[in-house]
C-alpha positions in Angstrom: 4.5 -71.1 31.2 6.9 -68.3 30.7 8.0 -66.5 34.0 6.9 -63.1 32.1 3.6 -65.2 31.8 3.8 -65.8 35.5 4.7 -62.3 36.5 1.6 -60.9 34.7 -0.8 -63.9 36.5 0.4 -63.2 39.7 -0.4 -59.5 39.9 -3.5 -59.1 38.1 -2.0 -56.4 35.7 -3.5 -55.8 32.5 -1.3 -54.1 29.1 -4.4 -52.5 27.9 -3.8 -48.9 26.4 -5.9 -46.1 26.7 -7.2 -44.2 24.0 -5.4 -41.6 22.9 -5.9 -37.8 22.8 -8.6 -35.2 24.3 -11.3 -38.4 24.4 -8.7 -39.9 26.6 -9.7 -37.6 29.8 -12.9 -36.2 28.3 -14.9 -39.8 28.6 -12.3 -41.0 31.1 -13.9 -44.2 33.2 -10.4 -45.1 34.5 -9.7 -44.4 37.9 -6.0 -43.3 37.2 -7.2 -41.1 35.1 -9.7 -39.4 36.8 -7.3 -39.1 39.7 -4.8 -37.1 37.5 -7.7 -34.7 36.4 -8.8 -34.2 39.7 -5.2 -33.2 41.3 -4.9 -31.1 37.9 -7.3 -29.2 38.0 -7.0 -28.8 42.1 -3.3 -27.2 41.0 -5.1 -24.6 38.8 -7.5 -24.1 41.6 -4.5 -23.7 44.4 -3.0 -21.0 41.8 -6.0 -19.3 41.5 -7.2 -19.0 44.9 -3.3 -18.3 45.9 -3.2 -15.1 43.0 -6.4 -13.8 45.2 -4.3 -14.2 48.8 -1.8 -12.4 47.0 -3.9 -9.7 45.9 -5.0 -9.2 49.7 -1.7 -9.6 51.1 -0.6 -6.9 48.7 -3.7 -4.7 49.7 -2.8 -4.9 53.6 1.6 -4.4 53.2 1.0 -1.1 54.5 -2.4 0.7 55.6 -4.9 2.8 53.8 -6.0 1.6 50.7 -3.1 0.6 48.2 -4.7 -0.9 45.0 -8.5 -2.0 45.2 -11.7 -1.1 46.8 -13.0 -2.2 49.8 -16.0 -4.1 48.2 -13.3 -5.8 45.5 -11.4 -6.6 48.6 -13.9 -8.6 50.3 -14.9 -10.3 46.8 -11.1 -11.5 46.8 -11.5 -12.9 50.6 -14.4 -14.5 49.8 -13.6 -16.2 46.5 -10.3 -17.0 48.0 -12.4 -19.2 50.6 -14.7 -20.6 48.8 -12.1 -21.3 45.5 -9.6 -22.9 48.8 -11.8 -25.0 50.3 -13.9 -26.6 47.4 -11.8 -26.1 44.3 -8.2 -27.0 45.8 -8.0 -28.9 48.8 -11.4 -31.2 48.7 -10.7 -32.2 44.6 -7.0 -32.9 45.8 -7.8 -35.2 48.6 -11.2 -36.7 46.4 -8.0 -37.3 43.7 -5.8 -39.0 45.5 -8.5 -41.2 46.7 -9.6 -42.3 42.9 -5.6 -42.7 42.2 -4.2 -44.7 45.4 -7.5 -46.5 46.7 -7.9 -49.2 44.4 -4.0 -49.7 43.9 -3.9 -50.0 47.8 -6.9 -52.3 48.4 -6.2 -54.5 45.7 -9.6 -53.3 43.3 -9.6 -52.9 39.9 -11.1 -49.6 39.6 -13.8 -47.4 41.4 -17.1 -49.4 41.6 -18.8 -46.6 39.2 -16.4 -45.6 36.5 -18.9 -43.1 34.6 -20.6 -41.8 37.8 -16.8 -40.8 38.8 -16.3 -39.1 35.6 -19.2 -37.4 36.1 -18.3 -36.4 39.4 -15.4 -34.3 38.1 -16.8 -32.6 35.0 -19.1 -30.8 37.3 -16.1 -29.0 38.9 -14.4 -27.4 36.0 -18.1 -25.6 35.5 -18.7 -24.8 38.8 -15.1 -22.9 38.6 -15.7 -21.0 36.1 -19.4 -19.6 37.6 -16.9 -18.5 40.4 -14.7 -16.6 38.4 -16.9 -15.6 35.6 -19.2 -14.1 39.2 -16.1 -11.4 39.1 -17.1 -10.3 35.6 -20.7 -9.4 36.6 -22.8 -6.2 37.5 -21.9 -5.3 41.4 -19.0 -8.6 41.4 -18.3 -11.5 43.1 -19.9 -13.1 46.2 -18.5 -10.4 48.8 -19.9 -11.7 52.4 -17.0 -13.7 53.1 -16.6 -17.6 52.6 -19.1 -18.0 54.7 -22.2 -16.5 53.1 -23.1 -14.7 55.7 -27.1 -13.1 55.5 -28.3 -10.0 56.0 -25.0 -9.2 53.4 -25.4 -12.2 51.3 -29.0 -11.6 50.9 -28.4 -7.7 49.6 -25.5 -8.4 47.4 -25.9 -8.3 43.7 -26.2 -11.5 40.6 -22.2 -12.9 41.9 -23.9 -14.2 45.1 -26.3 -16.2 42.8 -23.4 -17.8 40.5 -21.9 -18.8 43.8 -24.6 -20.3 45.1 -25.1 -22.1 42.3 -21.5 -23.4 42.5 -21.5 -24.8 45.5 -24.4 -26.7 44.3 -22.3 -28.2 42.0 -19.3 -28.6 43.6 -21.1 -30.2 46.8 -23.1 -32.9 44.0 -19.6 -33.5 42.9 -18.3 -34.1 46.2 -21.5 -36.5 47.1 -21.2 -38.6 44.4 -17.2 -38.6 44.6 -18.4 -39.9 48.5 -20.5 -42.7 47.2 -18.3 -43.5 45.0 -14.9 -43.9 48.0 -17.9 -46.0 50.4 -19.0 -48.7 47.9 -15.5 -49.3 46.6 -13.8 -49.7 50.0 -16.8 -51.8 51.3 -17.0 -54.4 48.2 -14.2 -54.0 46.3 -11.4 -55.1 49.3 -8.7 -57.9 47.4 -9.7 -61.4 49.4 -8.0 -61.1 53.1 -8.2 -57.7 53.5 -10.9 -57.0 56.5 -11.4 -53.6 57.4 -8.9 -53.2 60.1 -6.3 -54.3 57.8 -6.6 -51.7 55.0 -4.0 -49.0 55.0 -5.2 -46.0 57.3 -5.4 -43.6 53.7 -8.6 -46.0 52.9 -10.1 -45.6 56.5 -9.9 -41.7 56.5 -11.0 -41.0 53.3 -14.0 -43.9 54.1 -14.7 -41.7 57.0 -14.3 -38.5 54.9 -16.6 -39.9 52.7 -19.5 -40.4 55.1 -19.0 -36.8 56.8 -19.5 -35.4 53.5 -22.5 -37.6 52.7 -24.1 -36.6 55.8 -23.3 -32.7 55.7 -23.0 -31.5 52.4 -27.0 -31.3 51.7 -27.3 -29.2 54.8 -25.0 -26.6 53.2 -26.9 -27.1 49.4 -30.4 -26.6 52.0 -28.6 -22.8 54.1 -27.6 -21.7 50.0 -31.1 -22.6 48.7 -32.4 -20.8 51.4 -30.3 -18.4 50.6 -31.4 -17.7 47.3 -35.4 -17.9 47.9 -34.8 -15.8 50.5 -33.2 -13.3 47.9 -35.4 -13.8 44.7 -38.2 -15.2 46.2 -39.6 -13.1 49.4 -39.1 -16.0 51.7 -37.9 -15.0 55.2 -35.9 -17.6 56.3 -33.2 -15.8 57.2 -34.6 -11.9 57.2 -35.0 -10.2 59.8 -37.3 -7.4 58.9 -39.9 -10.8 57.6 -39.1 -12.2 61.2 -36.7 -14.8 59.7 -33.3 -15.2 61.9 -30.0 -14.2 60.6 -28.5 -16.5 63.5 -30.5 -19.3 61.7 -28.0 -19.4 59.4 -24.7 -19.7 61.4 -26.3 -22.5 62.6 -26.9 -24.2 59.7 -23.9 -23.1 58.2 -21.4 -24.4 60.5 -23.6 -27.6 61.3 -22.1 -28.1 57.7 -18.7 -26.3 58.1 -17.3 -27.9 61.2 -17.4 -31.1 59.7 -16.1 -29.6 57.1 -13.2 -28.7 58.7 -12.6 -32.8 59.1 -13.7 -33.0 55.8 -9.9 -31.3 55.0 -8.0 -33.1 57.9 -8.6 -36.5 58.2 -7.7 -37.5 54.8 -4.4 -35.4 55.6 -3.8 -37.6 59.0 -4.1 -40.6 56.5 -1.4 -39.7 54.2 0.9 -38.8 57.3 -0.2 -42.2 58.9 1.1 -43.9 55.5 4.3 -42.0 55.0 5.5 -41.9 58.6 6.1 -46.1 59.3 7.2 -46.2 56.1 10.6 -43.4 56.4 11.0 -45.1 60.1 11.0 -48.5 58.5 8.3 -49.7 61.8 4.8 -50.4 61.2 2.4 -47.3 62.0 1.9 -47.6 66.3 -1.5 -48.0 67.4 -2.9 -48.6 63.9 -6.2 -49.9 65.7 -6.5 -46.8 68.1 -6.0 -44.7 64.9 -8.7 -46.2 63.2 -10.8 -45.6 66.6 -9.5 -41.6 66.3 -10.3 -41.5 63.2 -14.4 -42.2 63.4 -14.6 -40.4 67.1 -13.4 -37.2 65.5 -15.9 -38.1 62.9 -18.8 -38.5 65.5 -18.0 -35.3 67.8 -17.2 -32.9 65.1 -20.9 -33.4 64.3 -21.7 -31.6 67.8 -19.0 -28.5 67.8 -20.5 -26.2 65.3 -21.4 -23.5 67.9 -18.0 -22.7 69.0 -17.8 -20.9 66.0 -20.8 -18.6 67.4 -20.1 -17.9 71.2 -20.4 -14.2 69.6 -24.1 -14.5 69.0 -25.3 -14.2 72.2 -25.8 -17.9 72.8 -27.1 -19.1 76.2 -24.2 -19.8 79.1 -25.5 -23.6 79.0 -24.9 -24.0 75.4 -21.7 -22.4 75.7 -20.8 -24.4 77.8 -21.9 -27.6 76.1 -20.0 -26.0 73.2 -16.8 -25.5 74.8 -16.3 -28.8 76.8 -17.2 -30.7 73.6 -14.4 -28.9 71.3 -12.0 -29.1 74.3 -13.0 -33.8 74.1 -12.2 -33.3 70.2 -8.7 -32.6 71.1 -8.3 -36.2 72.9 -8.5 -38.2 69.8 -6.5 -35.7 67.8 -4.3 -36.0 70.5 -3.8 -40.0 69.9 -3.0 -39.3 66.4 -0.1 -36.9 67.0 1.2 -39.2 70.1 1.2 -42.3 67.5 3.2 -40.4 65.0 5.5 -39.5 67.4 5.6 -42.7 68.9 6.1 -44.5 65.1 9.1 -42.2 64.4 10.9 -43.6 68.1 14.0 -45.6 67.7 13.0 -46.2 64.1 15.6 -46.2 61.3 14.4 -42.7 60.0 15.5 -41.2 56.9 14.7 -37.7 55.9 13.1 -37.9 52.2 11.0 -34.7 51.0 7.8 -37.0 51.8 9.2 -37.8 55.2 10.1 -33.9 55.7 6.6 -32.7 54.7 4.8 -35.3 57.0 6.9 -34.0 60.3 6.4 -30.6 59.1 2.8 -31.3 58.9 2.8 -33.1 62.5 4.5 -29.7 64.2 2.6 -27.0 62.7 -0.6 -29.0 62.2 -0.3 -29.3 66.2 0.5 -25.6 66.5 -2.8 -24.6 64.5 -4.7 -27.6 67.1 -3.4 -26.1 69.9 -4.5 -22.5 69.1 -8.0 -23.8 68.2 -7.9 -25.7 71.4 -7.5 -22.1 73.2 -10.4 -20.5 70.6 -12.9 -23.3 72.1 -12.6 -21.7 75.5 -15.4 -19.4 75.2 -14.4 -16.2 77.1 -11.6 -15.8 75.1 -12.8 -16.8 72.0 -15.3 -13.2 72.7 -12.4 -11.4 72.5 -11.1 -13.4 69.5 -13.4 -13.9 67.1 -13.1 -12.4 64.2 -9.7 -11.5 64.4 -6.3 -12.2 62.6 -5.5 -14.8 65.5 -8.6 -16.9 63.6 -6.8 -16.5 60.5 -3.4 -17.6 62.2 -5.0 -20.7 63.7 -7.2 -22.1 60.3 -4.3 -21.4 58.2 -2.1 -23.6 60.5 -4.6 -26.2 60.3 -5.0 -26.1 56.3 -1.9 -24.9 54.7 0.3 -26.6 57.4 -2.2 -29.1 57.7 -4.0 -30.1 54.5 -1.4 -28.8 51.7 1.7 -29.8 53.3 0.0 -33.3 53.5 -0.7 -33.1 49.7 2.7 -32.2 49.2 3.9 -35.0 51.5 1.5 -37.4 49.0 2.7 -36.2 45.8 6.2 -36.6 46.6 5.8 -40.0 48.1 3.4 -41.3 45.5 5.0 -39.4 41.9 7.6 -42.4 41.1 4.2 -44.6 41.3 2.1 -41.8 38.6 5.2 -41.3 36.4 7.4 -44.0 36.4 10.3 -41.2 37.6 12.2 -40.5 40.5 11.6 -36.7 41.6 14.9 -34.6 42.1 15.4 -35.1 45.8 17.5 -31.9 46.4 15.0 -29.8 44.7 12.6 -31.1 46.8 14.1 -30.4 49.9 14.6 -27.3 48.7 10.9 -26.7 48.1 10.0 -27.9 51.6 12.5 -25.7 53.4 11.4 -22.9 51.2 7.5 -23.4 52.4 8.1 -24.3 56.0 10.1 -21.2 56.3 8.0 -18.5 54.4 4.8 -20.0 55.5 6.0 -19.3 59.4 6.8 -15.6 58.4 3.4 -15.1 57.0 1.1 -17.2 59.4 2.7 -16.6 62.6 2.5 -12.5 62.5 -1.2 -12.9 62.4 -1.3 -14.9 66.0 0.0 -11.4 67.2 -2.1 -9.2 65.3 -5.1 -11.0 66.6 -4.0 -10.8 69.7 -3.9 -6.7 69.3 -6.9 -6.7 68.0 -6.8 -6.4 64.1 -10.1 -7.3 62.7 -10.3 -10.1 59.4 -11.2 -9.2 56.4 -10.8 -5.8 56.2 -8.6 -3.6 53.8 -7.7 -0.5 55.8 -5.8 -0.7 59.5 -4.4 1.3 62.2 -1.1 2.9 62.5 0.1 0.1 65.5 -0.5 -3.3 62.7 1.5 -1.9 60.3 5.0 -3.7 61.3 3.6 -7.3 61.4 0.9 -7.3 58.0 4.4 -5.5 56.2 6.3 -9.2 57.4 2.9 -11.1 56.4 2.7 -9.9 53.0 6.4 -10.3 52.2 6.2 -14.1 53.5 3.3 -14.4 51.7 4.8 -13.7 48.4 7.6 -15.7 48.9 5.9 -18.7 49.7 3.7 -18.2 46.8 6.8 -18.0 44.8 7.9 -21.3 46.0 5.4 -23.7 45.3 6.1 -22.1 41.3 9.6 -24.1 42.0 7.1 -27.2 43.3 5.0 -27.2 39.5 8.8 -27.0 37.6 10.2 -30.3 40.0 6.4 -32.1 39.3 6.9 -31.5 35.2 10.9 -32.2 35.2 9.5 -35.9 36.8 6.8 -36.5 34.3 9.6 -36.2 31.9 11.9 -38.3 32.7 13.0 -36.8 36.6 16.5 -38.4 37.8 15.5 -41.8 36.2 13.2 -44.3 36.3 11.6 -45.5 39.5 11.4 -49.1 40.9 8.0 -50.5 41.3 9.3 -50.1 45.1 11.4 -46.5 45.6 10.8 -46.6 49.3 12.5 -49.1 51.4 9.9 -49.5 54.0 7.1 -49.2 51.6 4.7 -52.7 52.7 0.8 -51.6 50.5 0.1 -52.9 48.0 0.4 -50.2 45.4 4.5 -50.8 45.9 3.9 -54.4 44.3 2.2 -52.5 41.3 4.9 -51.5 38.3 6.0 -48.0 37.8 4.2 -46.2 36.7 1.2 -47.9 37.6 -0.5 -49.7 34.0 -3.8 -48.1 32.8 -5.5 -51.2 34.4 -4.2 -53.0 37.4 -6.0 -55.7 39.8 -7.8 -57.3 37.0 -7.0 -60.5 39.0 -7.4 -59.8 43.4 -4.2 -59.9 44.9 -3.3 -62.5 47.6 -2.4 -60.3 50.4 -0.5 -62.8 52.6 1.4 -63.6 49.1 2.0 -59.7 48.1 2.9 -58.6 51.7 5.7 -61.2 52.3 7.3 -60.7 49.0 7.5 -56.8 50.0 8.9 -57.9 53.4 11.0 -60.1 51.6 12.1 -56.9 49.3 12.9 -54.9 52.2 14.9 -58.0 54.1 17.1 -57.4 50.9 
């Protein structure tokens, strides 16, 4: 037997071609595939949704009213949310997932190829009933992200093609979740028990449950929604005796979970990239697996801190408070870990590397401002204002995009068979960290003065600090422009080709995998003791 022959036994890998053209990714049942459609069209989505944070940002540079009405104005907030959260950040995540989770766990593909193609030709419709909701008589969804009654209930048709979006996007996002669960409990190469799979496949497991548990609670508040608007149901209407309140509840029984939805697949992709840049293994993998499911567990039992405005009992408060203040504890582990991998390793400083530590700081900025929003008397005086926007944006663009950023750099030589120019991507990390700091932190201060959210017009004394805001935001926006151009000079051809191994401390199993990855790979499980001293063997070298 040939040691080509041998090569091709030991890994598995298959030399099967797809088929060519548009039939390629319109009847795509490979998981490679899929993956690439998802971060696609997640791309498009981030564009989108950033052109609309543009548009406000350019609306609030200076006050009174610039260059849209206030109704258009809170259409742009709210598709901006909604677009964010479900078109950008939750495909991204869903399409790293489909990309890196069989290569890392040794499977040969998703357990159900067609239900996963399925699962992301509902999302291209569902974007288009959001935009084409801008188009309509009386506009988009204006309520906010959040859908609030009695203003979601009196708006016009957009509300309806929202509604009707989410319900697409949240089937997508179940069946996306089904789809993460079966493969990562059957599909494990021989060896690999649960606490050995790489912490990505734990947090996106645990992602996957939160969603299957709470995504039908927000398809049940938007159904409610719309009988209460076409249908003279009273759930939520006061004047029938429904209760407007009702809704937060529900809402945010959904959203704070939500919330984790976003995160925990990010403090996976750091929990990957950080051992690997300080050449040690990840400290405390098992108490990060532990982390991992009790955030998991208590953000199920936080959603009222984001209503100590609604005249909630003191007792539930209370409850409220001194829960959110416990979620910080296993948060808290994660960031300790992180910081405890990087000490006295043998660190380099790649753009992966760079966006993971970015992520760690200002991700732990935006959980330390939440941390003072769950203390209820101050969150009275908070809510609502520019200090909210300060502290989610921490968490999600510092948090959840920098991660993706982190991921694609790390994981492009593996998609593309190229190396990424390292000095542009340095360049395109600096560029964000710096410009997203001039936009976001203003806003803690503006809060703290009391500027509302989500409104168009402001007084005289916010001027100075929105003016800074706007201008970071439109050079940040400019920036990740320069990310797209350093993404398509790698697809063709980057700085050279990549080694099935680019990073020296790189020990998964994806690393033992070519590059780029073949359309098939695993065809034959993996021996994990086999794979992982050979890699350990590569790095000894």
């Amino acid at each position: 037997m040939s040691s080509d022959t041998l090569h091709h036994t030991d890994h598995g890998l298959a030399t099967h071609h797809p088929q060519g053209g548009w039939q390629r990714w319109l009847y795509a049942t490979n998981h490679k595939d899929i993956g690439t459609l998802y971060l696609w069209f997640a791309f498009v989505m981030f564009i989108t949704g950033g052109v609309m944070a543009l548009g406000i940002r350019a609306e609030l540079f200076q006050p009174g009213l610039q260059y849209w009405q206030p109704e258009f104005f809170n259409q742009l907030t709210t598709l901006h949310g909604i677009i964010m959260v479900f078109g950008a950040i939750m495909p991204a995540f869903t399409g790293l997932a489909n990309w890196m989770l069989p290569l890392m766990i040794g499977a040969p593909d998703m357990a159900f190829a067609r239900m996963n193609n399925w699962s992301f030709w509902l999302l291209p419709p569902a974007a288009a009933l959001l935009i084409i909701s801008l188009f309509v008589p009386g506009g988009a969804a204006g309520g906010g992200w959040t859908l609030y009654p009695p203003l979601s209930i009196q708006s016009g048709m957009g509300m309806d093609l929202a509604i009707f979006s989410i319900h697409l996007l949240g089937l997508s996002s179940i069946m996306g979740s089904i789809n993460i669960i079966t493969t990562v409990l059957n599909m494990r190469a021989p060896g690999m028990t649960l606490l050995k799979m790489p912490l990505f496949a734990w947090t996106s497991l645990v992602t996957a449950y939160l969603l299957i548990a709470v995504a039908p609670v927000l398809a049940g508040a938007v159904t409610m929604l719309l009988t209460d608007r076409h249908f003279d149901t009273h759930f939520f209407k006061a004047a029938g005796g429904g209760d407007p309140v009702l809704f937060q509840h529900i809402f945010w029984f959904f959203g704070h979970p939500e919330v984790y939805i976003m995160a925990l697949p990010a403090f996976g992709i750091v929990s990957q990239i950080i051992p690997v840049f300080s050449r040690k293994p990840l400290f405390g993998y098992v108490s990060m697996v532990y982390a991992t499911c009790s955030i998991a567990i208590l953000s199920f039992m936080v959603w009222g801190h984001h209503m100590f405005a609604v005249g909630m009992p003191a007792t539930a408060q209370l409850f409220f408070m001194f829960l959110t203040m416990l979620i910080a504890v296993p948060t808290g582990v994660k960031v300790f870990n992180w910081i405890a991998t990087m000490w006295q390793g043998s660190l380099t400083f790649e753009t992966p590397m760079l966006f993971a530590i970015g992520f760690v700081c200002l991700f732990t900025v935006g959980g330390f401002s939440g941390l003072i929003l769950s203390i209820a008397p101050v969150d009275t005086q908070m809510h609502d204002t520019y200090y909210v926007v300060a502290h989610f944006h921490y968490v999600l663009v510092a948090g959840a995009l920098f991660s993706l950023f982190a991921a694609v750099y790390y994981w492009l030589p593996k998609w593309t068979g190229y190396m990424y120019h390292e000095g542009r991507g340095k360049f395109h990390f600096w560029w964000s960290m710096i410009w997203f700091n001039v936009t976001f932190f203003p806003m803690h201060f503006l809060g703290l003065a009391g500027m509302p959210r989500r409104i168009p017009d402001y007084a005289l004394q916010f001027t100075d600090f929105n003016a800074i805001a706007s201008v970071g935001a439109f050079c940040f926006g400019l920036g990740q422009i320069f990310f797209f151009f350093n993404v398509i000079h790698t697809i063709r051809g980057g700085v050279g080709p990549a080694p099935s191994s680019p990073w020296e401390g790189g020990n998964t199993l994806e690393w033992e995998v070519p590059s780029p990855a073949p359309h098939h790979t695993w065809e034959t499980p993996p021996d994990l003791a086999t794979v992982q001293r050979g890699l350990r063997a590569q790095a000894v070298e």
